[in-house]
DRENDO-1510 file (C-alpha; in Angstrom, 1 decimal, always signed):
<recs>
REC; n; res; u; v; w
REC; 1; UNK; +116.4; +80.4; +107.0 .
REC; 2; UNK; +116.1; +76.4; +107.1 .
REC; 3; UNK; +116.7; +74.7; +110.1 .
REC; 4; UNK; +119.9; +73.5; +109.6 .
REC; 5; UNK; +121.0; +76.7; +109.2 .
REC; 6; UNK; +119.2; +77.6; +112.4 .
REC; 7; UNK; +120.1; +74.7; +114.5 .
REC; 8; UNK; +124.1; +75.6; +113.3 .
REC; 9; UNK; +123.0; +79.2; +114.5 .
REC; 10; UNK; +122.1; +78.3; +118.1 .
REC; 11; UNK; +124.7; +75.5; +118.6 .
REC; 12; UNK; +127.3; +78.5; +118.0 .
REC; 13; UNK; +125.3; +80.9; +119.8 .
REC; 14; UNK; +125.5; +78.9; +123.2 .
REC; 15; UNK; +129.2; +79.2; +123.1 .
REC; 16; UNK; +129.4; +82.9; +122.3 .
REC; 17; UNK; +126.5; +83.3; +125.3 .
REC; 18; UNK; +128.0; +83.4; +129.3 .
REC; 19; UNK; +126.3; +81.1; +131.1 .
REC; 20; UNK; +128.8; +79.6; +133.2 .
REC; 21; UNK; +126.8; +77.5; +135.7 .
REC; 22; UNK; +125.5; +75.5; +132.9 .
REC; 23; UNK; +127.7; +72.2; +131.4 .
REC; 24; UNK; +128.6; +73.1; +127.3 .
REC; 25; UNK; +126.7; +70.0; +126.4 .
REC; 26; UNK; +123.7; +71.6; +127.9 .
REC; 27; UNK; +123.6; +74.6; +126.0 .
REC; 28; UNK; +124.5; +73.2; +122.8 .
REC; 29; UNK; +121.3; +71.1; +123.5 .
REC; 30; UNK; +119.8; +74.0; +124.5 .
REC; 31; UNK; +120.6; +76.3; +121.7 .
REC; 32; UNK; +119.9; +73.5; +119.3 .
REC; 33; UNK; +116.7; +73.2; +121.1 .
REC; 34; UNK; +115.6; +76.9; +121.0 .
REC; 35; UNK; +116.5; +77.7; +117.6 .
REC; 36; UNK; +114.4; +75.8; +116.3 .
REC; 37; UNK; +111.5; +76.4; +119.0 .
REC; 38; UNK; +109.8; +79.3; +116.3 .
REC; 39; UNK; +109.2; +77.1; +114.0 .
REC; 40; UNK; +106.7; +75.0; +116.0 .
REC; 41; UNK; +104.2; +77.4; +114.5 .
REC; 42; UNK; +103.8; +74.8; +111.7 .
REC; 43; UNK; +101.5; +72.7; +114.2 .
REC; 44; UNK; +99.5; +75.3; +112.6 .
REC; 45; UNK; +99.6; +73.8; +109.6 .
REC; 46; UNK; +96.8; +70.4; +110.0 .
REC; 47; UNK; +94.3; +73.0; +111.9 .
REC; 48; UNK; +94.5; +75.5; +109.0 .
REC; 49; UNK; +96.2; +76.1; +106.0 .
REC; 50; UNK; +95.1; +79.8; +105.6 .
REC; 51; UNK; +95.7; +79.9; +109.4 .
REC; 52; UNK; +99.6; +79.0; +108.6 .
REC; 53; UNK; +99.9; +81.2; +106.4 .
REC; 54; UNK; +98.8; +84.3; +108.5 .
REC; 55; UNK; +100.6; +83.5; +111.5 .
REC; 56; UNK; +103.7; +81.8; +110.1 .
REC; 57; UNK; +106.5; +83.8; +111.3 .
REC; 58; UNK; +104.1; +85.3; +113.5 .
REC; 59; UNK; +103.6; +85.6; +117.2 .
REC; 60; UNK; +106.1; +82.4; +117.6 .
REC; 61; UNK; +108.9; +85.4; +115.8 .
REC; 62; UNK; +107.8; +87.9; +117.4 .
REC; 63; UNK; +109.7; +90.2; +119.3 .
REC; 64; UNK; +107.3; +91.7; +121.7 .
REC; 65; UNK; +106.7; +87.9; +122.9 .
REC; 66; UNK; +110.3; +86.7; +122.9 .
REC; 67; UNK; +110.6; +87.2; +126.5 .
REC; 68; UNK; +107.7; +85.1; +127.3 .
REC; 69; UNK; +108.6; +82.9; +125.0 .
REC; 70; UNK; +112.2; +82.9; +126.3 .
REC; 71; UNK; +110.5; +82.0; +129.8 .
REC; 72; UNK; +108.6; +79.0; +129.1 .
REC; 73; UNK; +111.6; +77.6; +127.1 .
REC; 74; UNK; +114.0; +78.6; +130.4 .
REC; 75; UNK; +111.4; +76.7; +132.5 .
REC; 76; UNK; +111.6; +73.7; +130.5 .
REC; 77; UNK; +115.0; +73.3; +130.0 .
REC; 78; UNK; +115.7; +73.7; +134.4 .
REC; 79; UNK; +112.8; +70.6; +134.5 .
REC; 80; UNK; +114.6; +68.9; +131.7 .
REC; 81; UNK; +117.9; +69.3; +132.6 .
REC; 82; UNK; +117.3; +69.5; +136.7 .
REC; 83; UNK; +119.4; +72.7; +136.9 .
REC; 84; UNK; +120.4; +73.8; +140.4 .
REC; 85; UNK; +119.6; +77.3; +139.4 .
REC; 86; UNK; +116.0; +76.8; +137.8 .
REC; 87; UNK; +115.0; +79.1; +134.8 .
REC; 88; UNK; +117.3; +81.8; +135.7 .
REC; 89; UNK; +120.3; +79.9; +134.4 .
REC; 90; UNK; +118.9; +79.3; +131.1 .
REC; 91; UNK; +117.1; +82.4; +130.6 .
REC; 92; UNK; +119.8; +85.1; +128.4 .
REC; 93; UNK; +120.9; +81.5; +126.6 .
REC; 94; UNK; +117.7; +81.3; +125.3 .
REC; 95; UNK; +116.7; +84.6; +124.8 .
REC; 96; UNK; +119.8; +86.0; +122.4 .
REC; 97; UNK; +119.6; +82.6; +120.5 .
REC; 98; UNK; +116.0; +83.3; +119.9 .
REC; 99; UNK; +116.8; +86.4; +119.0 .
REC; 100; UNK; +119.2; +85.2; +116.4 .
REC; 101; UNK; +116.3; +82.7; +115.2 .
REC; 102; UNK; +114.3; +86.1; +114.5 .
REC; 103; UNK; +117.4; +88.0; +112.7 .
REC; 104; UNK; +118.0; +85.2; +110.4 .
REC; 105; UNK; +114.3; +84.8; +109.3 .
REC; 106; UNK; +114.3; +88.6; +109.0 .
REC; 107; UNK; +116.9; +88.9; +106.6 .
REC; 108; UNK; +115.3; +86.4; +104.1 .
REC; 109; UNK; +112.8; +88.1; +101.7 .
REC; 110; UNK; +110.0; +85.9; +102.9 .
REC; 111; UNK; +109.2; +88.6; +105.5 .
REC; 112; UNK; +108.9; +88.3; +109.6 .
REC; 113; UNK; +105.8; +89.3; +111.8 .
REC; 114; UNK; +108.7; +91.5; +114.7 .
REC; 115; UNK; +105.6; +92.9; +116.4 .
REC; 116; UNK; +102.7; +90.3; +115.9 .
REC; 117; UNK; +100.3; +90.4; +117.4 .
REC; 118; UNK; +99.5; +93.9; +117.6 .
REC; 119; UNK; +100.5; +94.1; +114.0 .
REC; 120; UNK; +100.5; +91.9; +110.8 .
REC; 121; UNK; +102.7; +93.9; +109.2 .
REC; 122; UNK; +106.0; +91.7; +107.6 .
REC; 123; UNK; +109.6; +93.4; +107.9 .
REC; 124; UNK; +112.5; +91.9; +105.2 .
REC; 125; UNK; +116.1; +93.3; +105.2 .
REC; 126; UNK; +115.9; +90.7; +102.0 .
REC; 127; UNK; +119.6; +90.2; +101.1 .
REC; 128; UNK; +119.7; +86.7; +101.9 .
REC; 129; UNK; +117.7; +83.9; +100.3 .
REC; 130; UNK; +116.0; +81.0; +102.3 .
REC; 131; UNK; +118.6; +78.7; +101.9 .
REC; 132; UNK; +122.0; +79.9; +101.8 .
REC; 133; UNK; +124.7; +77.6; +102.1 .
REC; 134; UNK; +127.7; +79.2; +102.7 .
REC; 135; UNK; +126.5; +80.7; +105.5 .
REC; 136; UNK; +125.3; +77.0; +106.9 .
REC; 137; UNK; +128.8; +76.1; +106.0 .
REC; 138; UNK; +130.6; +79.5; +107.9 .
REC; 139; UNK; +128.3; +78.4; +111.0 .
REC; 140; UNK; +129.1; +74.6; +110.7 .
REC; 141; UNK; +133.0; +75.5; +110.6 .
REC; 142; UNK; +132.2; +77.7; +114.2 .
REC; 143; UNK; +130.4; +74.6; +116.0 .
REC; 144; UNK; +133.6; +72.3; +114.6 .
REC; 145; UNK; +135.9; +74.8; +115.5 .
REC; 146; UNK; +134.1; +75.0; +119.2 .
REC; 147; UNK; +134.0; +71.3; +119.6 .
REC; 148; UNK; +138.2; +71.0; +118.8 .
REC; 149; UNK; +139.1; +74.1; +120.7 .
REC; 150; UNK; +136.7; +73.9; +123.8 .
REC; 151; UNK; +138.5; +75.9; +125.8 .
REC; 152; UNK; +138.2; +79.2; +123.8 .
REC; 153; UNK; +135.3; +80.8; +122.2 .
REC; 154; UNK; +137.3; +82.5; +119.3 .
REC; 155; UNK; +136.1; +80.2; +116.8 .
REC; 156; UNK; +132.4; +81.1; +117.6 .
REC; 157; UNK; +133.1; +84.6; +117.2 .
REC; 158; UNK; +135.0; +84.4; +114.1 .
REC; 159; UNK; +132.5; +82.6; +112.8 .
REC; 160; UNK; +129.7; +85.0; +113.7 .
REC; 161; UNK; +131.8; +87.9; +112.3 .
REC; 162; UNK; +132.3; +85.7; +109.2 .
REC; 163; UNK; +128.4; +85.3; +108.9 .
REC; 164; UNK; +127.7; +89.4; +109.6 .
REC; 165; UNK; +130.3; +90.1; +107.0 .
REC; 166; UNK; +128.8; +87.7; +104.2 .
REC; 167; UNK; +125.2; +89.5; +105.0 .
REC; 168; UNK; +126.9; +92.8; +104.7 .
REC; 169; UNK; +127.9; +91.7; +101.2 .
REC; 170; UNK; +124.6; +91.0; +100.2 .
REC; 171; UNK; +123.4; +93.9; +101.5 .
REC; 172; UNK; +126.0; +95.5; +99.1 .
REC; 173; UNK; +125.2; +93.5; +95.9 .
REC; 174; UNK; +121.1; +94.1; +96.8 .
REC; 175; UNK; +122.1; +97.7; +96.6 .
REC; 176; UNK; +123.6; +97.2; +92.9 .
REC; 177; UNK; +120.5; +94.9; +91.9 .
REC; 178; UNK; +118.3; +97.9; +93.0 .
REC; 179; UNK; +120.6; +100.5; +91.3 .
REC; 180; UNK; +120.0; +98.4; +87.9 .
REC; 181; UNK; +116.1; +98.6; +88.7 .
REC; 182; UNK; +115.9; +102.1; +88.8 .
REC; 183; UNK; +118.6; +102.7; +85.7 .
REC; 184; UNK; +115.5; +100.5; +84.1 .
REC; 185; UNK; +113.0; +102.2; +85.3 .
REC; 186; UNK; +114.6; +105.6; +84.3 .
REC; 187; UNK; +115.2; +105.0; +80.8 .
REC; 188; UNK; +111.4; +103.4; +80.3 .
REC; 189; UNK; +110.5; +106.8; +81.8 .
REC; 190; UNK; +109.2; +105.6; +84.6 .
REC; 191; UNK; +109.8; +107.8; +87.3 .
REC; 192; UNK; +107.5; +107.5; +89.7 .
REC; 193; UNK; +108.0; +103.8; +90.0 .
REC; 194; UNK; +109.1; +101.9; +93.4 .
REC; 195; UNK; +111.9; +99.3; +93.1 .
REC; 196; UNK; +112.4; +95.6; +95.1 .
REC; 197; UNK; +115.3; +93.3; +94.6 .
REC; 198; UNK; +115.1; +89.7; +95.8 .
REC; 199; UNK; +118.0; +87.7; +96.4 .
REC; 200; UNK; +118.5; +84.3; +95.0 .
REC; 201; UNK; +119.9; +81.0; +95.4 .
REC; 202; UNK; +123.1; +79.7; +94.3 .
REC; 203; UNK; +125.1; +82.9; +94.1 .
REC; 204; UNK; +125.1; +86.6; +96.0 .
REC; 205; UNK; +125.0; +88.3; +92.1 .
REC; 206; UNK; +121.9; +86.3; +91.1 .
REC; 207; UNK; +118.9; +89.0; +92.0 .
REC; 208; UNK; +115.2; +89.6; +90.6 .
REC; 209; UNK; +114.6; +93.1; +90.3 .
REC; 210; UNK; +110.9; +94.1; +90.5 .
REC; 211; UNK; +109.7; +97.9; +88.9 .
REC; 212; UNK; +106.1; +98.3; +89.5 .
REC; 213; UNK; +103.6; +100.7; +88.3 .
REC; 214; UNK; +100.2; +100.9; +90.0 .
REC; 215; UNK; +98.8; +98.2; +88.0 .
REC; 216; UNK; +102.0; +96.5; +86.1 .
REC; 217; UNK; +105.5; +95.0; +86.8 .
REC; 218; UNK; +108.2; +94.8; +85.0 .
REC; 219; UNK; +110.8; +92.0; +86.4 .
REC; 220; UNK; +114.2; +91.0; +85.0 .
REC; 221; UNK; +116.4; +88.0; +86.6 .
REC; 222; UNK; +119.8; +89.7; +87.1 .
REC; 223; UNK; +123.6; +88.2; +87.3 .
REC; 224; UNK; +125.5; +91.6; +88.5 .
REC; 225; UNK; +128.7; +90.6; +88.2 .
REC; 226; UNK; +128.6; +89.4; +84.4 .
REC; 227; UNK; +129.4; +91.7; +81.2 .
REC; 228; UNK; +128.8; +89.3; +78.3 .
REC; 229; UNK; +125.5; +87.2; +77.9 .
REC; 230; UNK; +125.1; +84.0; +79.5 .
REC; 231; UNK; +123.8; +80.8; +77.6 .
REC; 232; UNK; +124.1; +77.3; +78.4 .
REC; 233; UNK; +125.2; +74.1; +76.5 .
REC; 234; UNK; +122.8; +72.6; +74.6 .
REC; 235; UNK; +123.2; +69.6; +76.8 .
REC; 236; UNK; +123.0; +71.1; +80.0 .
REC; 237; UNK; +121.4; +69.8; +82.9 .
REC; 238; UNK; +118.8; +72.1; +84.7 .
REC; 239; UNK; +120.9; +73.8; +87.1 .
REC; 240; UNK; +123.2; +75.1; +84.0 .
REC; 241; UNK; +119.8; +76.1; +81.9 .
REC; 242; UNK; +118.5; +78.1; +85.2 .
REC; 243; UNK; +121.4; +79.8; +86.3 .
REC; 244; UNK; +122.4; +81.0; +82.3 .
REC; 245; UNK; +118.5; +82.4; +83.0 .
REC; 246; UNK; +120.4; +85.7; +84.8 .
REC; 247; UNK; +122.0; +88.1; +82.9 .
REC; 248; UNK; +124.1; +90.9; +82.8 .
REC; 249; UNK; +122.3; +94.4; +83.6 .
REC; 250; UNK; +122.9; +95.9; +80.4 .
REC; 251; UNK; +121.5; +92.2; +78.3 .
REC; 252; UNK; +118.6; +91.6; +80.7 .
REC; 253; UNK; +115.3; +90.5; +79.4 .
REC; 254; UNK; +112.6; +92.5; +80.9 .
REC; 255; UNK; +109.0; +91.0; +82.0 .
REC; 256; UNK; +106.1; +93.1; +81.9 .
REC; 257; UNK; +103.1; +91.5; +84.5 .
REC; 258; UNK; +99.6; +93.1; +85.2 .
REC; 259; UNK; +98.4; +93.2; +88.6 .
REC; 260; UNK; +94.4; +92.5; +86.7 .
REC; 261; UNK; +94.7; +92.0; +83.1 .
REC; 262; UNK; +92.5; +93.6; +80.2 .
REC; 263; UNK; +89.1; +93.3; +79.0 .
REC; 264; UNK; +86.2; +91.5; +80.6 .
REC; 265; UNK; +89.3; +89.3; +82.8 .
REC; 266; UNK; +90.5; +92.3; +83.7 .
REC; 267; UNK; +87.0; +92.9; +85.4 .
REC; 268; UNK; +86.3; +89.3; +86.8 .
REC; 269; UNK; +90.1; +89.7; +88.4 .
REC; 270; UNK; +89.6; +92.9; +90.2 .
REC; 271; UNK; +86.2; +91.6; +91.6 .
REC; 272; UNK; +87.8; +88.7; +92.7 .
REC; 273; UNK; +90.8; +90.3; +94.3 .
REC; 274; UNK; +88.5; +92.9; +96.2 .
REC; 275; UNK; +86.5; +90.0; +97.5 .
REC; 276; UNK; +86.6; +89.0; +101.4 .
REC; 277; UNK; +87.1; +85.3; +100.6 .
REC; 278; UNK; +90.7; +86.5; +99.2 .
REC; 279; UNK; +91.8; +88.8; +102.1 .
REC; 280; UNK; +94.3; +86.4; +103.3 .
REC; 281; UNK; +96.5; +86.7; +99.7 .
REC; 282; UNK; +95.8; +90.8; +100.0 .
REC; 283; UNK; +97.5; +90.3; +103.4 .
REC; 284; UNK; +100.5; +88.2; +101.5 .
REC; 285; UNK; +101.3; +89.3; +98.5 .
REC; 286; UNK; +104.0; +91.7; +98.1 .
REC; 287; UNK; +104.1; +92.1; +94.2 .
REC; 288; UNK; +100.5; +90.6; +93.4 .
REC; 289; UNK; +100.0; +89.8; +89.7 .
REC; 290; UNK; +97.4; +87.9; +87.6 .
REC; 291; UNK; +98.8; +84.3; +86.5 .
REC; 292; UNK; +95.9; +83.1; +84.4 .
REC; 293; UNK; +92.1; +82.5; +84.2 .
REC; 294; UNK; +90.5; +79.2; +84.2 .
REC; 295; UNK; +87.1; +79.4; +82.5 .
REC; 296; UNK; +85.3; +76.1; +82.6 .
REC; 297; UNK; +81.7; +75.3; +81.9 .
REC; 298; UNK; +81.1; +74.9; +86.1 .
REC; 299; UNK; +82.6; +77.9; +86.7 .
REC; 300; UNK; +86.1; +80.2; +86.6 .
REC; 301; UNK; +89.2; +80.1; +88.8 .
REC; 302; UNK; +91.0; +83.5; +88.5 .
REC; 303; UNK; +94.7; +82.8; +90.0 .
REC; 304; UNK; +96.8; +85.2; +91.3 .
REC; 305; UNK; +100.6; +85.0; +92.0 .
REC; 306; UNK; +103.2; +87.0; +93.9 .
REC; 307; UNK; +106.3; +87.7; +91.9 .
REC; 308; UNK; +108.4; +88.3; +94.6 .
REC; 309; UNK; +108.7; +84.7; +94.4 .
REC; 310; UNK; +109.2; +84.4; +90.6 .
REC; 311; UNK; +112.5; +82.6; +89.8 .
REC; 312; UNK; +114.0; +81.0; +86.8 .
REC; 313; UNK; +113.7; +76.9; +86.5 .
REC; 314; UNK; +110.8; +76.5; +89.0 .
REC; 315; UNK; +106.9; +77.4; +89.5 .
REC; 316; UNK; +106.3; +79.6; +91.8 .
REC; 317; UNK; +105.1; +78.0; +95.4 .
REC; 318; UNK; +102.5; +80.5; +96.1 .
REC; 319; UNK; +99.6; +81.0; +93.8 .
REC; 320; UNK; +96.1; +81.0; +94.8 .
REC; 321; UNK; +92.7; +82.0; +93.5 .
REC; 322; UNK; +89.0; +82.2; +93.9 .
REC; 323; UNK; +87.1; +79.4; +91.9 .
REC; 324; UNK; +83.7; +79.8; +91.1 .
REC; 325; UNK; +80.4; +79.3; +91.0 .
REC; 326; UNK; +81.2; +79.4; +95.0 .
REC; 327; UNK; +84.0; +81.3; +94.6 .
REC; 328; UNK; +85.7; +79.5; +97.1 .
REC; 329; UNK; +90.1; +79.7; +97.7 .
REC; 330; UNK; +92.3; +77.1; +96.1 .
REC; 331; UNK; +96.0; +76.6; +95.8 .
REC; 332; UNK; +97.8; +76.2; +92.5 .
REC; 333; UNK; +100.6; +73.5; +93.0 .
REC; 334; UNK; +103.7; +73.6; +91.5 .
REC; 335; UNK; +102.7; +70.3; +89.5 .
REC; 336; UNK; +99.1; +72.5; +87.8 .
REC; 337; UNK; +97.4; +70.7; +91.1 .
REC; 338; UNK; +94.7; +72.6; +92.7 .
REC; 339; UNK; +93.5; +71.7; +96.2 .
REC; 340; UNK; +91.1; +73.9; +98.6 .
REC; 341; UNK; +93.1; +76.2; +100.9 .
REC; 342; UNK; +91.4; +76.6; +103.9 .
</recs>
């Protein structure tokens, strides 16, 4: 989730929360406050990039450290706010709104480290996109709603049960998205193949649907709830060209990727993807596939991609490769810019 969404989250949070000793204004500073506390793992960021990556949605979302986590935060709020009480009165507060900080991140496809750091292993319910703004908008209604009626905490639970309901309908619609996958998949007679759906923006029936093989992909970009095909004016700005990108399940146009390519490529990609320079993107990738090779007289740069992230209208943020002679890591920008990632 972005942090509007998650600041929105704990300022609605602290009213559904008891904690009657404490002033409202100091947990809606407090929730505020510790919704976004998680996110400080992007101090990460300037030390390392590759570090960043690894521990993003890490130990800071974890839920084997939330407690300690939830104790440091209590203790700085009782010294911040001079509470009678000391940590103990901020202490559930900041726990369950951490808590939600963790649910929202998990329900994203991005994925969320719940048992770092024992485990780098990523969890995703993925049936809500990174940026979803009805649900900022359900949230924003609650903290209004609080604010006008302070007496009563009915508008914070309304809008909580709004918010549960909405993911529930995504979780619905992800359901149909996956149901198209495997209709695909079934009439390509493909039967041993696993199926992914990611959500994306804009609308609840815009889904990619990923079928992979050992060593290929086939992706479409999926509207569920249209019948005829969708097209868009030849005058129409970028937003109309993306979104006429998804189609029906019946029309869509289906993508085949290979995880290595063909040939002598084929060959330089699997060394390079077997290599210990490029464990971090083994770690990340979810649906790795070969973007393209880069042979220059100094050397190649074999790129890689990971089409969970591919979506009409945009490059895809996360592409890296190995360059050579070195064979060091780079990042592929959005704008064809490489730069080091280390």
């Amino acid at each position: 989730m972005d942090n509007l969404t998650h600041t929105l989250s704990g300022l609605v949070t602290a009213r559904l929360v008891s904690a009657r000793e404490l002033p409202m204004r100091t947990r809606y500073i407090a929730g505020a406050l510790a919704a976004n506390f998680p996110d400080l793992d992007i101090v990460l960021a300037p030390v390392s990039s590759e570090l960043y990556l690894m521990h993003h949605r890490g130990e800071t979302h974890s839920l084997l450290m939330l407690p300690l986590w939830a104790l440091l935060l209590s203790w700085l709020f009782a010294k911040m706010f001079k509470s009678p009480g000391g940590w103990r009165d901020f202490y559930g507060l900041t726990a369950v709104v951490l808590l939600v900080h963790i649910f929202g991140d998990w329900i994203t496809g991005y994925g969320t480290q719940l048992f770092a750091p024992f485990t780098r292993e990523a969890y995703s319910l993925g049936t809500t996109f990174i940026i979803d703004p009805l649900m900022s908008f359900i949230l924003l209604l609650g903290f209004l709603g609080c604010l006008w009626w302070k007496a009563s905490p009915k508008a914070a639970q309304l809008s909580a049960l709004f918010v549960m309901l909405w993911i529930g309908t995504q979780f619905y619609w992800k359901q149909q998205a996956l149901d198209a996958g495997k209709a695909y998949a079934l009439s390509e007679g493909l039967r041993n193949a696993k199926v992914s759906a990611e959500p994306r923006p804009i609308s609840p029936f815009n889904w990619t649907v990923i079928v992979r093989e050992p060593e290929h992909y086939h992706y479409a970009h999926l509207k569920l709830n249209a019948e005829t095909q969708q097209s868009a004016p030849l005058d129409a700005n970028w937003l109309e060209r993306t979104l006429a990108e998804f189609q029906p399940p019946h029309l869509a146009s289906w993508k085949t990727a290979a995880k290595f390519g063909n040939g002598e490529d084929g060959l330089l990609a699997r060394d390079i993807w077997a290599r210990p320079e490029f464990a971090f993107f083994r770690w990340f990738a979810d649906a790795p596939a070969l973007y393209r090779i880069d042979h220059h007289p100094q050397g190649s740069c074999v790129w890689f991609e990971d089409l969970r992230f591919a979506a009409p209208g945009r490059e895809s943020p996360f592409r890296f490769g190995l360059c050579g002679p070195e064979w060091k890591s780079y990042r592929l920008g959005r704008d064809g810019q490489v730069t080091p990632f280390r």
